[in-house]
Every structure is written in structure tokens, then in C-alpha cells.
C-alpha positions as CSV (number, residue, x, y, z in Angstrom):
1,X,170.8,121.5,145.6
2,X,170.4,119.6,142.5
3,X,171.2,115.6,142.1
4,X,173.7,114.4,140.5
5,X,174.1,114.8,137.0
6,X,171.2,117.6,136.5
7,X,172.2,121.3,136.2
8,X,170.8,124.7,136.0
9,X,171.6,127.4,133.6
10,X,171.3,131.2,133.7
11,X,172.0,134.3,131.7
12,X,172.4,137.6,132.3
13,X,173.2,141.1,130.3
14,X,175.1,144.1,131.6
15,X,173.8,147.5,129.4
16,X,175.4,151.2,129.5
17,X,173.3,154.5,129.4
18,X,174.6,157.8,129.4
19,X,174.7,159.3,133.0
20,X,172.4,162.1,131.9
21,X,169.9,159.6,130.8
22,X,169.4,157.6,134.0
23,X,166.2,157.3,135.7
24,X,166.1,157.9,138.9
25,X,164.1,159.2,141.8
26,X,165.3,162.6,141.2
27,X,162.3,163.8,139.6
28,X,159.2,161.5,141.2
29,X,156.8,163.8,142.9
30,X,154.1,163.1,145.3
31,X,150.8,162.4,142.8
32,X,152.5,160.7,139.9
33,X,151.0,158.1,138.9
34,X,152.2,154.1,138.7
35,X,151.4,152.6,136.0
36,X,151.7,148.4,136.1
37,X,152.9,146.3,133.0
38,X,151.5,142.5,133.4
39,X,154.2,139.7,134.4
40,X,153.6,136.1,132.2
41,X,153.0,134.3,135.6
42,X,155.9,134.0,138.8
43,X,158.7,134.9,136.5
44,X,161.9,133.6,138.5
45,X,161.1,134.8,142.1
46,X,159.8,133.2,144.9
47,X,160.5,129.8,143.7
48,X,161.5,128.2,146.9
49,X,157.8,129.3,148.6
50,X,156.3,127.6,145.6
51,X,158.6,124.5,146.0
52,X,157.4,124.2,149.3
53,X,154.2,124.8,149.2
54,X,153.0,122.9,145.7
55,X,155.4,120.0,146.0
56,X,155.7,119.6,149.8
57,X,152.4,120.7,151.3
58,X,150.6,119.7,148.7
59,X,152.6,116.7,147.3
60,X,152.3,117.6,143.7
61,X,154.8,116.3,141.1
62,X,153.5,119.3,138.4
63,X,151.7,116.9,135.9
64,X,148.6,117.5,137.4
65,X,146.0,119.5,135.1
66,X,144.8,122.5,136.9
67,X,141.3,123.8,135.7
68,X,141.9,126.9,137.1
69,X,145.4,127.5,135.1
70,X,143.9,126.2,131.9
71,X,147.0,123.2,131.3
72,X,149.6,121.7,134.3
73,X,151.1,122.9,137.0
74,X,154.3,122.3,135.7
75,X,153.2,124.5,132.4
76,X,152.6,127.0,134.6
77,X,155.3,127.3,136.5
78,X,157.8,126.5,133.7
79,X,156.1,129.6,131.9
80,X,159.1,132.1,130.6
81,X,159.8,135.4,132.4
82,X,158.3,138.1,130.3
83,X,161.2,140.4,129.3
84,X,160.3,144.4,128.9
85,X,163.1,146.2,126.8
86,X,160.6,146.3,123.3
87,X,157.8,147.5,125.6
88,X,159.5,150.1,127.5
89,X,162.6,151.6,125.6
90,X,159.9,153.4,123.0
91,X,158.1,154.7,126.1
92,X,161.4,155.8,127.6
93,X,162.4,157.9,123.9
94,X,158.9,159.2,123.5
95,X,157.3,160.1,127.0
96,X,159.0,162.0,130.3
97,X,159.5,158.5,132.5
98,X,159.8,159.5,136.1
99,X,160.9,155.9,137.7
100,X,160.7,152.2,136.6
101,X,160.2,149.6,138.7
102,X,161.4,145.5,138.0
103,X,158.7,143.5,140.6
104,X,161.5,140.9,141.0
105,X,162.4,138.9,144.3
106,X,161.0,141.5,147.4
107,X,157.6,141.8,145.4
108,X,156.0,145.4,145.7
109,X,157.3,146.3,149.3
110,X,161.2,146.0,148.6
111,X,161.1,147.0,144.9
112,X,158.9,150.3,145.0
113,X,160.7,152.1,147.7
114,X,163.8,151.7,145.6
115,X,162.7,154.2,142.9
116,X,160.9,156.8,145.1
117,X,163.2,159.8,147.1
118,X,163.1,159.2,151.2
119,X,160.5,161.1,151.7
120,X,157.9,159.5,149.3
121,X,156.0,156.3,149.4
122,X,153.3,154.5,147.1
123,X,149.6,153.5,147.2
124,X,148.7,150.6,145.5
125,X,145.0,149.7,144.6
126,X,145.1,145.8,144.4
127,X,142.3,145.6,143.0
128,X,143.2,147.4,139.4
129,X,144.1,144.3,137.7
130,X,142.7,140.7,138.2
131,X,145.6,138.7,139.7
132,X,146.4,135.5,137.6
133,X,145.0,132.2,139.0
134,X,148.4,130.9,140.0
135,X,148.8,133.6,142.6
136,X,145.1,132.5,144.1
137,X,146.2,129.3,144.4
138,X,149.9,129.8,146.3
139,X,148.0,131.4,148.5
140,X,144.9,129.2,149.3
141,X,147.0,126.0,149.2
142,X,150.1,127.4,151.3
143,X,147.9,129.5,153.4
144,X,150.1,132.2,153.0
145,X,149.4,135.9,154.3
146,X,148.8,137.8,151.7
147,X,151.4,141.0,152.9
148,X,154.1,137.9,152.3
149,X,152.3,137.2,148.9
150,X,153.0,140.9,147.8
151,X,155.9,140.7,149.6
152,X,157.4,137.7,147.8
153,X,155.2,137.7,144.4
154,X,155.0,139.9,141.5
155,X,151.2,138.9,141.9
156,X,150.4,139.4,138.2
157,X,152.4,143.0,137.6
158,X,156.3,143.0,136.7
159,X,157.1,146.2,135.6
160,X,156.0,149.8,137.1
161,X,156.3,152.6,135.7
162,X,156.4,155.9,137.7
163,X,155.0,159.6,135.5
164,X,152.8,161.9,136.0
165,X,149.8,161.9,135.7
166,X,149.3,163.7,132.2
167,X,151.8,161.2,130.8
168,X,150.3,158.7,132.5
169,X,147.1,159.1,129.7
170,X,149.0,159.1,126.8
171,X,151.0,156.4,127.9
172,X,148.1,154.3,128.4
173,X,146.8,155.2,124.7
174,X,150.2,154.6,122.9
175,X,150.1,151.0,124.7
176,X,146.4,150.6,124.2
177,X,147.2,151.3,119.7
178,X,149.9,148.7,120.4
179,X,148.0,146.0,121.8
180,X,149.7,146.0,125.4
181,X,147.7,146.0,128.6
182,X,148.9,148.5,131.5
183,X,146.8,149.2,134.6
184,X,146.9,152.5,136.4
185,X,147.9,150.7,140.1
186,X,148.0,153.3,142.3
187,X,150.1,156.8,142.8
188,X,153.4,158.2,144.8
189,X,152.5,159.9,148.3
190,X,154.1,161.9,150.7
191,X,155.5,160.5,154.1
192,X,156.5,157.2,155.0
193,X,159.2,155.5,152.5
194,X,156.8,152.6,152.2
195,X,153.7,150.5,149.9
């Protein structure tokens, strides 16, 4: 994949929690509410679609000024994933966190599902949040369906978090004092596992 004499490099951490402090679906309901943390840009999924479409279809080399992204494309796509421990782990001591979600490779149709019980799926509202101009432009210049952008994009939200909808309030005022923007994007439904 890479020539010769370039590499790439990637790091990883493994944590530990106490069994009786896991998240999981256990206690999601039907009416919570998600609430959507903002990603920095396309964090490190869905690069080979990008590859494809900005320097194949469209013959870019990523110097090119973008008005739309404010700088280059290579800026842009070389942004850093935003992390989400110094955001969330106060939320998670403080406030009765039902699920959490990582939009990572699988966008919001894989990743959802994964923290709601069987018998649960989600409503999103697209429409909550303004999705970043990188996202518009994947899309216009690879002509992509936008199902396969949700599908393969964080599309401007990486983390979800899944409470109810009292918490969901004071959540959004705790991280409103602290200068972070969150978006109610929807709510869990009954039925079909599914976004």
C-alpha cells in the first residue's frame, strides 16, 4: 500500500472499568434521548472513499485551497481526530449515562444499533446540526448516495450519547457552562434494530 521507504504509524490504548460500571444497553429505553458530540472533520474513517473520490475522480493532489473549507484540502483531511475522554468521563461521574456511541468506520447505521437492546432502534433528525463543508463536498464530487454517506461518515457527529430525556437537559446545560456544543439528534424507538 505505501511506496517504498514511507510508513504509517498508529496508536492505540486498552482501559479497565469495573464490571458494575459498564455501559451498556441494559438500561436504554424507548424515548431516551441521543445526544450528538461534534467530530473535528472525517476523523480516521472512510479514508479509502475519500482517496478515491478527491484524488481519483477528481484528480486533486490536496494543495488546492478550498473556499468552502476555509484552507486546503490536505488541511482538511490531515485535521486530528477529536478524542472524547475530558468531555465525557465528567458526564459519565455526574449524570445517569444510558449508552455511548463512537461514530467510527460503519457511520450511524452500524454504530447505533450496537448500544440499543434487540428490540430498540433510533431516529435521527439530520437536520439538528449543520454538517461540516467537507462532508457536502464528498458527496457532490463523488456523487455518493447519501444512506452510504451516513453509512460510511461520521458526517459532522462522533460521539452519541444515549439518556433520558430529563438528563438529556442538564446535560446540555453542564456542556453549554463549559463551552462544548452537543445537539439533541434524535431519540431511541421501539421496533426494528435499526437508524
Amino acid at each position: 500500500f505505501y511506496p517504498a521507504g514511507e510508513y504509517d504509524i498508529a496508536g492505540f490504548s486498552v482501559g479497565i472499568v469495573e464490571r458494575s460500571k459498564l455501559i451498556t444497553s441494559d438500561r436504554v429505553r424507548a424515548g431516551d434521548v441521543l445526544l450528538g458530540l461534534p467530530s473535528s472533520g472525517v476523523h480516521s474513517n472512510g479514508y479509502s472513499l475519500v482517496r478515491k473520490i478527491c484524488f481519483e475522480c477528481m484528480g486533486f493532489n490536496g494543495g488546492e485551497y478550498v473556499e468552502e473549507l476555509g484552507g486546503t484540502l490536505g488541511e482538511e483531511l490531515l485535521t486530528p481526530t477529536r478524542l472524547y475522554p475530558r468531555v465525557c468521563l465528567p458526564l459519565i461521574r455526574s449524570f445517569d449515562i444510558h449508552g455511548m456511541v463512537h461514530i467510527t468506520g460503519g457511520g450511524f447505521y452500524e454504530n447505533i444499533p450496537r448500544a440499543l437492546p434487540e428490540n430498540m432502534g433510533a431516529e435521527i433528525d439530520a437536520s439538528a446540526w449543520e454538517m461540516p463543508a467537507i462532508f457536502r463536498l464528498l458527496q457532490k464530487w463523488g456523487n455518493v448516495d447519501r444512506t452510504e454517506m451516513y453509512r460510511t461518515f461520521n458526517m459532522g457527529i462522533g460521539m452519541v450519547l444515549i439518556v433520558s430525556p430529563g438528563e438529556a437537559e442538564r446535560i446540555a446545560a453542564r456542556l453549554a457552562e463549559e463551552r462544548e456544543r452537543v445537539y439533541r439528534i434524535g431519540h431511541v424507538t421501539e421496533g426494528a434494530h435499526e437508524v
